[in-house]
N, CA, C and O atoms as a DFTB+ gen file, in Angstrom:
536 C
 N C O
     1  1     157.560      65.029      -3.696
     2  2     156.707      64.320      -2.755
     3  2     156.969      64.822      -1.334
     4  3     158.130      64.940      -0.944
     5  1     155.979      65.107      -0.583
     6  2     155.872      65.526       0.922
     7  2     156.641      64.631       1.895
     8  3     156.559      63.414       1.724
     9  1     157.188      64.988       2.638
    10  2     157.903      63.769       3.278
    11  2     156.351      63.915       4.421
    12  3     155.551      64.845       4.525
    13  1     156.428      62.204       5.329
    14  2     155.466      62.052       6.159
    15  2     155.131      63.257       7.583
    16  3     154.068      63.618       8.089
    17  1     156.269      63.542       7.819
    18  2     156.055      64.529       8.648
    19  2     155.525      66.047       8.248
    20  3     155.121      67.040       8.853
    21  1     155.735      65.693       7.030
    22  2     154.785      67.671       6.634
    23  2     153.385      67.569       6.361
    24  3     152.671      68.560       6.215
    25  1     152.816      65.911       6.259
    26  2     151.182      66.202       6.315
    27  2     151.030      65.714       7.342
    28  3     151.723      64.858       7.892
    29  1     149.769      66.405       7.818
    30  2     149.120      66.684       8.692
    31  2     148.111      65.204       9.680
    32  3     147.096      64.825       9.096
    33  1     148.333      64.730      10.598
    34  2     147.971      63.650      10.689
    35  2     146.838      63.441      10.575
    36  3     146.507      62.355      11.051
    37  1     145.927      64.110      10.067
    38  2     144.749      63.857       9.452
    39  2     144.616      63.492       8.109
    40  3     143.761      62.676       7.764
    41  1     145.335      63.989       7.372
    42  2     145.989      62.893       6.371
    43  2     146.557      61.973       6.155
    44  3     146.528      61.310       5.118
    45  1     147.345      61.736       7.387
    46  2     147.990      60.212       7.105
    47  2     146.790      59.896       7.638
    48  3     146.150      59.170       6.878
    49  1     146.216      60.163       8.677
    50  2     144.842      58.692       9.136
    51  2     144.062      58.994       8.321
    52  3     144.479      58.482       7.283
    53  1     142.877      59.686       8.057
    54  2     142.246      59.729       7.134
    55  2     140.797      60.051       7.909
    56  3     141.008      60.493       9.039
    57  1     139.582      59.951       7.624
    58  2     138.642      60.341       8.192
    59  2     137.512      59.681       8.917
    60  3     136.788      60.087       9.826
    61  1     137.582      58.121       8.010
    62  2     137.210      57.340       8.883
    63  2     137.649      56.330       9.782
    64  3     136.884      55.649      10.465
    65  1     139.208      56.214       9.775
    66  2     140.010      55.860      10.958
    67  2     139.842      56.602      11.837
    68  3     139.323      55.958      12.749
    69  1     140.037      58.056      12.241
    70  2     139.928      58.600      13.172
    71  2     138.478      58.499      14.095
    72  3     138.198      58.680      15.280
    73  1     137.830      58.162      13.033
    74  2     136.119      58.550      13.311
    75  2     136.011      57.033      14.630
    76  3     135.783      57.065      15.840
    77  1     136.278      55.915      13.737
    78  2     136.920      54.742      14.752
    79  2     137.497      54.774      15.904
    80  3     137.143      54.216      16.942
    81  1     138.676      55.644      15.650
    82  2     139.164      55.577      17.155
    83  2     138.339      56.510      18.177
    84  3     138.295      56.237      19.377
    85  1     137.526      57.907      17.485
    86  2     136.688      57.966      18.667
    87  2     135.560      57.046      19.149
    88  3     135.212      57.102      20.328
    89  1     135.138      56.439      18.532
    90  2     133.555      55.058      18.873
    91  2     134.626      54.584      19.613
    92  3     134.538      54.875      20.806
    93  1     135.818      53.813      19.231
    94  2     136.348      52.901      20.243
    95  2     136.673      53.839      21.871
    96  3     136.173      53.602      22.970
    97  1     137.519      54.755      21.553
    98  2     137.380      55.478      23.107
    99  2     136.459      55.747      23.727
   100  3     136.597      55.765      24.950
   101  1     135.366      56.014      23.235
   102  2     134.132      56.430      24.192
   103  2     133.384      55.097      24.396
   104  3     132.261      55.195      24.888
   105  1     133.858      53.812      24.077
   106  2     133.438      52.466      24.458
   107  2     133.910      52.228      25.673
   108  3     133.451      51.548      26.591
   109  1     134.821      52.825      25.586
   110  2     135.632      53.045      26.873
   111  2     135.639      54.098      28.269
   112  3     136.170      53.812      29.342
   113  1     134.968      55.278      27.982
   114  2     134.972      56.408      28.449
   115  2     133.527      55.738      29.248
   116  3     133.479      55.691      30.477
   117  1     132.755      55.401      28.660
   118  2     131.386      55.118      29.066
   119  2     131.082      54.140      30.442
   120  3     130.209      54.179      31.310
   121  1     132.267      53.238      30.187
   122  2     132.417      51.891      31.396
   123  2     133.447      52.416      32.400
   124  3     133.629      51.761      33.426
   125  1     134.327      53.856      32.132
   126  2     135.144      53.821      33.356
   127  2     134.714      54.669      34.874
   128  3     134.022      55.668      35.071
   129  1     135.195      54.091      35.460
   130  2     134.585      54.521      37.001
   131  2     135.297      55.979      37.393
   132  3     134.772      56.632      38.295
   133  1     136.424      56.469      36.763
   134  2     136.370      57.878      36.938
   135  2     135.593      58.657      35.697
   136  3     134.973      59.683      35.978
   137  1     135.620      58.137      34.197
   138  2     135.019      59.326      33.299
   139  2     133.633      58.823      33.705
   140  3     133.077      59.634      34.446
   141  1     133.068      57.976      33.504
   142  2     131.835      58.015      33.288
   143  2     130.767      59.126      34.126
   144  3     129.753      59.714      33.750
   145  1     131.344      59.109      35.142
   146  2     130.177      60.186      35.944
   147  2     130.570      61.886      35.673
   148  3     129.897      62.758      36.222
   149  1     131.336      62.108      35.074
   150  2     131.202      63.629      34.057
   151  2     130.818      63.749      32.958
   152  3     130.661      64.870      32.475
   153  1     130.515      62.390      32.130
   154  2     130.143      62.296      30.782
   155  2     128.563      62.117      30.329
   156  3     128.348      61.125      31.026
   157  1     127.674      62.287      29.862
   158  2     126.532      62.322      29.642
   159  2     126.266      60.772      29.549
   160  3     127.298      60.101      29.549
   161  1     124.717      59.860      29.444
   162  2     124.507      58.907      29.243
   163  2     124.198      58.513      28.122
   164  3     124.101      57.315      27.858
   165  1     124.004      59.406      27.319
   166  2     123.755      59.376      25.659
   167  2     125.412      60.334      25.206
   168  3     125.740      61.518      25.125
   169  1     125.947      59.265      25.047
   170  2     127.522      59.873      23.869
   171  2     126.882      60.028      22.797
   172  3     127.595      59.487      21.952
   173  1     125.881      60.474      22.241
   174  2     126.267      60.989      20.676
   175  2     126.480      62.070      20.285
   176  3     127.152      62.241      19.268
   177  1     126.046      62.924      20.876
   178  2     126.103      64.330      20.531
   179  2     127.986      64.623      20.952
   180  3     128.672      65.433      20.329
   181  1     128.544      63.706      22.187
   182  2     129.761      64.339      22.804
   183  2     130.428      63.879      21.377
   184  3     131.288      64.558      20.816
   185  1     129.994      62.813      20.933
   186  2     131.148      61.672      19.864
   187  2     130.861      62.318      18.618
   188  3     131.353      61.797      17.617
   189  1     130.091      63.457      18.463
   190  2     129.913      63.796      16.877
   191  2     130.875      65.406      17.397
   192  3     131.656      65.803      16.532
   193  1     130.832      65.964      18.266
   194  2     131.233      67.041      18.937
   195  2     132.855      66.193      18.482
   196  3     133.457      66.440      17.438
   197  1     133.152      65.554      19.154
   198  2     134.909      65.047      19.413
   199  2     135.159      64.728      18.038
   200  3     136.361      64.701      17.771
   201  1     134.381      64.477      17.081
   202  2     135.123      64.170      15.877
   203  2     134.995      65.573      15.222
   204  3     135.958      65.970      14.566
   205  1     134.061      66.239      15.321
   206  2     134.348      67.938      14.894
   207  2     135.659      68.142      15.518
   208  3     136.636      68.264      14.778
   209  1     135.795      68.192      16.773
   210  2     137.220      69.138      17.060
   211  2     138.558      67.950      16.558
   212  3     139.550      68.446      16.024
   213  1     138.522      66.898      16.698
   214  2     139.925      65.594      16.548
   215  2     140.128      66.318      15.295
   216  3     141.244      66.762      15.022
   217  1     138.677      66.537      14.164
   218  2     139.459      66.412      12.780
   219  2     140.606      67.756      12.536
   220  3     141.664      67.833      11.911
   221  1     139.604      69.000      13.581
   222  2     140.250      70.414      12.998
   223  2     141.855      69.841      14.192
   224  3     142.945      69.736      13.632
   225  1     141.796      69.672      15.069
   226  2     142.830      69.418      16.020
   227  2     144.126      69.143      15.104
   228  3     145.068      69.885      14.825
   229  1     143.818      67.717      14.706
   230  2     144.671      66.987      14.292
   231  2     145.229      67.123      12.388
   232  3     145.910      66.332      11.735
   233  1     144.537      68.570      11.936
   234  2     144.811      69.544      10.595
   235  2     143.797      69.209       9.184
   236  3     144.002      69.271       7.972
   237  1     142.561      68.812      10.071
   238  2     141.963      68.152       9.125
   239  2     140.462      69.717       8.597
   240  3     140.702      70.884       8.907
   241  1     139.356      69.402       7.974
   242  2     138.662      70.552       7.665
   243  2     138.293      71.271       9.589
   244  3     138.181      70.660      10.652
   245  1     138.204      72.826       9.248
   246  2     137.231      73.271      10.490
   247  2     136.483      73.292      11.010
   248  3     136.042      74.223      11.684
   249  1     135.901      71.751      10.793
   250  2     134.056      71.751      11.583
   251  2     133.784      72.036      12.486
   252  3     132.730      72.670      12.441
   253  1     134.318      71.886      13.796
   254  2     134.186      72.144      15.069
   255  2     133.904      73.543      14.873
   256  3     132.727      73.848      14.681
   257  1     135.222      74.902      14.897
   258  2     134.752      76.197      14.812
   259  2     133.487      76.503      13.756
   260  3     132.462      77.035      14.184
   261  1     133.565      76.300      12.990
   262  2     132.278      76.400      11.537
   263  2     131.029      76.516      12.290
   264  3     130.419      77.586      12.305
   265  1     130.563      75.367      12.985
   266  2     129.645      75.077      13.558
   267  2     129.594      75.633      15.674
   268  3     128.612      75.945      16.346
   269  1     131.241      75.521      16.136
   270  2     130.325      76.300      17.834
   271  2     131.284      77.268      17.933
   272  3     131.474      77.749      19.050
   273  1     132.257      77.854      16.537
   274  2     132.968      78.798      17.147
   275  2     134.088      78.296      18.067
   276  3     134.095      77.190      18.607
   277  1     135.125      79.329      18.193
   278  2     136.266      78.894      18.951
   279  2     136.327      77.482      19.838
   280  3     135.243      77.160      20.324
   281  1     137.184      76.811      20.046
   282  2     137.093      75.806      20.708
   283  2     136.771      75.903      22.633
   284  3     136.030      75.266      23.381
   285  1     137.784      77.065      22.856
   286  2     137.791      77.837      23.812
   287  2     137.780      76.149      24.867
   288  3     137.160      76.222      25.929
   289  1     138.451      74.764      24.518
   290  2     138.791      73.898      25.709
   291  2     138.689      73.974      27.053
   292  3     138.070      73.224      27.807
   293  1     139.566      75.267      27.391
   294  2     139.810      74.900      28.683
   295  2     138.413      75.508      29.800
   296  3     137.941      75.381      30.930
   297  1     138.229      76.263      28.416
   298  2     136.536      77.428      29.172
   299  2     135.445      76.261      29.125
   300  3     134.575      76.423      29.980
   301  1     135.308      75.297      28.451
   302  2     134.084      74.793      27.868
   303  2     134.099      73.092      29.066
   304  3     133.272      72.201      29.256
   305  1     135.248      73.323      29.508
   306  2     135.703      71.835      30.362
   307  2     135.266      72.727      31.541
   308  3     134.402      72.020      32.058
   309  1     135.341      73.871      32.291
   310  2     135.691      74.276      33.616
   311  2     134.285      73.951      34.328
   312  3     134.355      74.109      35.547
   313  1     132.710      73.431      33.746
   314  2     131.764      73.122      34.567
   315  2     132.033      71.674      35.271
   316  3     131.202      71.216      36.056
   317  1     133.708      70.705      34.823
   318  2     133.083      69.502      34.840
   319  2     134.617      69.523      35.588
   320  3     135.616      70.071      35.121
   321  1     134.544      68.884      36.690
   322  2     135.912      68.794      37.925
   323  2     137.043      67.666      37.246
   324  3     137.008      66.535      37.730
   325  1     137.718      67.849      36.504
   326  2     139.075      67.341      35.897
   327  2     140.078      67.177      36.746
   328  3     140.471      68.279      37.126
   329  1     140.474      66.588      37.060
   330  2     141.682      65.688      37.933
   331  2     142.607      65.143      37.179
   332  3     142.356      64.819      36.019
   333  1     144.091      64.925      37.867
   334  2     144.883      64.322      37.531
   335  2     144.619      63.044      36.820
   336  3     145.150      62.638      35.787
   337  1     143.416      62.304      37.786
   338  2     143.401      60.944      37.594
   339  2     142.458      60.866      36.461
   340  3     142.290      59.932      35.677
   341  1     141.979      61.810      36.504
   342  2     140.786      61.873      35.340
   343  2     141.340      61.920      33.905
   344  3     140.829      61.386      32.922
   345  1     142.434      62.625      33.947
   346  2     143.174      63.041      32.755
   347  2     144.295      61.829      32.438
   348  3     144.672      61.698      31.273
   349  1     144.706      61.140      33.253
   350  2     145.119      60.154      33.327
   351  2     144.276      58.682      32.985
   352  3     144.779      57.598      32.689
   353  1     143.145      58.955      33.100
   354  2     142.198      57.998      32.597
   355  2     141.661      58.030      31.071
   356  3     141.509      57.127      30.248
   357  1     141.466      59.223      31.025
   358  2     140.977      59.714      29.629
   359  2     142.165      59.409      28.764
   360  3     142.069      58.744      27.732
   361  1     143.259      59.901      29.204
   362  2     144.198      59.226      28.168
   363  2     144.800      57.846      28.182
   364  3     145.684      57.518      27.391
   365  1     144.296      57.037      29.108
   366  2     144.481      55.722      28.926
   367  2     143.378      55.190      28.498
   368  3     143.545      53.982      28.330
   369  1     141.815      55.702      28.121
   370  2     141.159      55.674      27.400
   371  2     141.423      55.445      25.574
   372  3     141.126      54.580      24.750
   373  1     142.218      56.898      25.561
   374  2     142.414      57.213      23.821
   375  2     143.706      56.537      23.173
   376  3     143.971      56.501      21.971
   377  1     144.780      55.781      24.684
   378  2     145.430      55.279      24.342
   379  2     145.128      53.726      23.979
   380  3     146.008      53.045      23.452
   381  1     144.057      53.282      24.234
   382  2     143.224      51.888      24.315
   383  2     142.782      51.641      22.741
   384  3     142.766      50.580      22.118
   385  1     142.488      52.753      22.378
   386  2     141.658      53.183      21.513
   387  2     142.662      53.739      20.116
   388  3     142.314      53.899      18.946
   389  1     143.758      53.907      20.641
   390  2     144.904      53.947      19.204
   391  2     145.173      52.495      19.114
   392  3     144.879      51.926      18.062
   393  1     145.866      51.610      20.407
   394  2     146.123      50.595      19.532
   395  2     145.427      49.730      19.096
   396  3     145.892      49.027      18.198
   397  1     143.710      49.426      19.718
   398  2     142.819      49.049      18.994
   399  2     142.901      49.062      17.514
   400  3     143.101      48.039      16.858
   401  1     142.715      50.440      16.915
   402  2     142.640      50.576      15.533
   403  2     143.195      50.418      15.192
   404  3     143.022      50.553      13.981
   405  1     145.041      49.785      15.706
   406  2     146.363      49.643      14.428
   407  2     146.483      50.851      14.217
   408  3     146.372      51.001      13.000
   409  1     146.736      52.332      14.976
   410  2     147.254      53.265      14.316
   411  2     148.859      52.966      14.526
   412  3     149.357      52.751      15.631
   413  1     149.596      52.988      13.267
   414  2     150.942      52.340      13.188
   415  2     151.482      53.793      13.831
   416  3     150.941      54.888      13.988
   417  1     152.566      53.363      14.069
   418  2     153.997      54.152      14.958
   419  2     154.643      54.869      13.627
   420  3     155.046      54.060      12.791
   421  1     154.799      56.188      13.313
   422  2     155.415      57.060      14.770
   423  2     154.129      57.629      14.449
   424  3     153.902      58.625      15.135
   425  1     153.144      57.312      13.578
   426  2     151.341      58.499      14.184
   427  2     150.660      58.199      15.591
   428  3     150.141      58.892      16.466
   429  1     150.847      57.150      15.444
   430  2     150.124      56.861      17.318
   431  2     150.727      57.876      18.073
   432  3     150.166      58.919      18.410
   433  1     152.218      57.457      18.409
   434  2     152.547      58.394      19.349
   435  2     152.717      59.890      19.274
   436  3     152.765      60.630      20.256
   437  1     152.823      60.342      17.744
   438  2     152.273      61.897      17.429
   439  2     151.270      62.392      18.253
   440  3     151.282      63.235      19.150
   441  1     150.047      61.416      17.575
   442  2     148.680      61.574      17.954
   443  2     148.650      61.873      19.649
   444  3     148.251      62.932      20.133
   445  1     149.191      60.633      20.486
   446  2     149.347      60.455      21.736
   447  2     150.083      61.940      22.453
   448  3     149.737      62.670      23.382
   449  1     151.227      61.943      21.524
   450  2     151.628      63.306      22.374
   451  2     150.870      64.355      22.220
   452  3     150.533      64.801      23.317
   453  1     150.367      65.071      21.146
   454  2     149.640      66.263      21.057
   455  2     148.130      66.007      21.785
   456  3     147.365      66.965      21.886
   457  1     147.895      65.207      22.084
   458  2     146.556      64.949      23.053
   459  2     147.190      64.655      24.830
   460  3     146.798      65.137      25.892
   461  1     148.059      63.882      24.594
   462  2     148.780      64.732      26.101
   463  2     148.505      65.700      27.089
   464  3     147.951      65.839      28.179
   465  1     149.440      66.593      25.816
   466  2     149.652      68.264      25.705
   467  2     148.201      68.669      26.550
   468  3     148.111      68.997      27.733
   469  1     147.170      68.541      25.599
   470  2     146.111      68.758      25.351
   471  2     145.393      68.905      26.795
   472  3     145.049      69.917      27.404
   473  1     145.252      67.037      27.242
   474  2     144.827      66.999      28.206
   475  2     145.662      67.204      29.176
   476  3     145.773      66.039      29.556
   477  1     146.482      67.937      30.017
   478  2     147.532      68.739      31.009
   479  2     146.658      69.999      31.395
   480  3     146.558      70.628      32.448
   481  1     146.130      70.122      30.295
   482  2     145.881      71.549      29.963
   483  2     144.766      71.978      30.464
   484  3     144.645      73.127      30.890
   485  1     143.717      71.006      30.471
   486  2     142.146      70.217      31.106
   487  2     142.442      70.485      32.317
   488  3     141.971      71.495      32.839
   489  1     143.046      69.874      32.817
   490  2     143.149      69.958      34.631
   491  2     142.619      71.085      35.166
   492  3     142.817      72.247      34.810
   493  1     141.812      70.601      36.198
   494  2     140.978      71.734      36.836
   495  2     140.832      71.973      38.406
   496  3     140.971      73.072      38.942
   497  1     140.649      71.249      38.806
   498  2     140.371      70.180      40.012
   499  2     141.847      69.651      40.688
   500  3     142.532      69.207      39.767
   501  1     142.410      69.573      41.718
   502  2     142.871      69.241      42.711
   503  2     142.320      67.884      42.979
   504  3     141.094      67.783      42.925
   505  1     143.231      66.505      43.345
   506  2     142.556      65.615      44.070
   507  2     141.742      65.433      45.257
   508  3     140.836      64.622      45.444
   509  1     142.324      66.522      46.202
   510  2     142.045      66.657      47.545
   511  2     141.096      67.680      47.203
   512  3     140.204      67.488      48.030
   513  1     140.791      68.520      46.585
   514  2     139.581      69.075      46.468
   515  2     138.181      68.275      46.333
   516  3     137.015      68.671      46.346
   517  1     138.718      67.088      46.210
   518  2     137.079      66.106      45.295
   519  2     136.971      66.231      43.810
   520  3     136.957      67.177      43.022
   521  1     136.897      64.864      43.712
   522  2     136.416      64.859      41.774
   523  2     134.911      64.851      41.649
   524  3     134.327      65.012      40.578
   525  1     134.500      64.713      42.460
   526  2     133.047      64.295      41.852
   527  2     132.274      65.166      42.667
   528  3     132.516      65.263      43.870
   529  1     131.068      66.016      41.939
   530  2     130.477      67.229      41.891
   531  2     128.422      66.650      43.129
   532  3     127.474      65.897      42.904
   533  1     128.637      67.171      43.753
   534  2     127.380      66.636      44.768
   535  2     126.388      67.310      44.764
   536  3     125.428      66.999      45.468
């Protein structure tokens, strides 16, 4: 038997937990006063997009590449001004949005750290440069 740490946390959550915690974050993403004005007004296309990449992210099938090719993150973020605070929001977004769903401990904070990582990585934008695009 696999011990828990050699599958892939897309196996311990499964496919429609995860699918959950993105609807719940972007319930969230939608009402906040820093994401909302980089994010489109129709989330569906972003929320079917984020569960393509969460599943391959997090070791689950390759839909995301299958369907737009490389993920290429940090290229595909650089039209939209990312900030500290932004990235700091977004992940107090997805962190809203783990314990919503009961993702039990130690996957939450797996999850939490490798999306971290993730979003550090986003940053684009300077505060004192301006977040918001005129």
């Amino acid at each position: 038997m696999m011990m828990n740490e050699e599958k892939s946390v897309y196996e311990l959550l499964g496919e429609k937990r995860l699918e959950n915690v993105i609807h719940r974050f972007y319930s969230h993403v939608e009402v906040h006063p820093e994401l909302a004005p980089i994010f489109p007004e129709d989330l569906t296309e972003t929320k079917r997009k984020q569960i393509q990449f969460l599943t391959q992210f997090f070791g689950g099938p390759a839909l995301y590449t299958e369907e737009h090719g490389h993920p290429m993150l940090r290229a595909r973020h650089m039209p939209f001004p990312i900030t500290a605070e932004r990235r700091d929001a977004w992940l107090s977004c997805m962190g809203q949005a783990l314990v919503e769903e009961e993702i039990e401990e130690p996957l939450r904070n797996r999850m939490f750290a490798r999306l971290a990582k993730t979003a550090d990585h986003m940053v684009n934008t300077s505060t004192e440069a301006g977040g918001d695009r005129d």
